[in-house]
N, C-alpha and C positions, 0 to 999 in steps of 0.2 A: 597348637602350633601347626604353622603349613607347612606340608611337608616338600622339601627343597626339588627339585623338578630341571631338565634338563643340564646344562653343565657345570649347573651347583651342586646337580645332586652328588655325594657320594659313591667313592666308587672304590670296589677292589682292588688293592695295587699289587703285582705279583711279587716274586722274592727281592731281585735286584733293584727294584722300584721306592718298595718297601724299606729295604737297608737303606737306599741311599737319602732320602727325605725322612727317616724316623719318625714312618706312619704306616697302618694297613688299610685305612679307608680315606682318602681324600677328595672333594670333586676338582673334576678336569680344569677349572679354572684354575685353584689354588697347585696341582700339578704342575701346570704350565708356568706360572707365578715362580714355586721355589727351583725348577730348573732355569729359567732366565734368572733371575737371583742369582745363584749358583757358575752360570755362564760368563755372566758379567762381572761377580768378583772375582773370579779368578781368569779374564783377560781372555777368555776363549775363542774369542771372533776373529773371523779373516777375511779379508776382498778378495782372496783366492783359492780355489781347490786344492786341499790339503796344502795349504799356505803355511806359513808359521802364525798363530795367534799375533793379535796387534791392536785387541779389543775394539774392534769396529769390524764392520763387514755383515757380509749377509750369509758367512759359512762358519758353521760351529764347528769347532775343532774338539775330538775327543780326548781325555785324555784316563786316565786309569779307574775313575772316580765313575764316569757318565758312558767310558765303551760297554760296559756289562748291559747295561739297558739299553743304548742305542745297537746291540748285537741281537738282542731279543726281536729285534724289527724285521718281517715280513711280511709285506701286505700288498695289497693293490687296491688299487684308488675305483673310485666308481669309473672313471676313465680308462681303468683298465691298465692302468702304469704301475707295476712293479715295482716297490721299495724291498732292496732285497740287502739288510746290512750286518748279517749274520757271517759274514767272513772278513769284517774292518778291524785296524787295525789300529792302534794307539795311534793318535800325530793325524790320522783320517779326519776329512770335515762331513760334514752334513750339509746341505742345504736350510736353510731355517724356514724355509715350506715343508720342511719334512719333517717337522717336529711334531703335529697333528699325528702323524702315522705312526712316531715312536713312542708317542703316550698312549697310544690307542693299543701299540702291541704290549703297552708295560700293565695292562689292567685285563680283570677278569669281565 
């Protein structure tokens, strides 16, 4: 069998990652997959910054379930832009360009 390659392949997910999809190896596609899943049944989108949820919009709203891993998020982009979400709070959105960078900081 060939073994899976780029964002199929398999990958470590750390503890809060881990708990919250009920897996320790997943690839980055299926990642991305069960937290949109996740987003979208329970109505989490907003057209506005730290909005109230209204399932549409382009800002994900956190809430008790997804801030544990969207808090684990510091990174900086090849650009050199700063995702720094490691003091957000419950009811906080995210940009959903920013979800690359919080699955990136939720894996080993």
């Amino acid at each position: 069998m060939e073994e899976a390659k780029g964002l199929k392949k398999p990958v470590k997910l750390k503890n809060e990652l881990a708990k919250f999809l009920g897996a320790t190896e997943l690839p980055r596609t299926e990642i991305t997959k069960k937290l949109w899943d996740y987003i979208k049944a329970n109505k989490l989108q907003t057209k506005t910054e730290n909005g109230k949820p209204e399932n549409a919009g382009k800002f994900i709203v956190a809430d008790a379930s997804l801030l544990p891993i969207f808090k684990n998020t510091k990174s900086k982009s090849k650009s050199g832009k700063i995702t720094d979400l490691t003091n957000m709070k419950e009811g906080q959105t995210i940009d959903m360009m920013q979800m690359a960078a919080v699955v990136g900081a939720n894996i080993e």
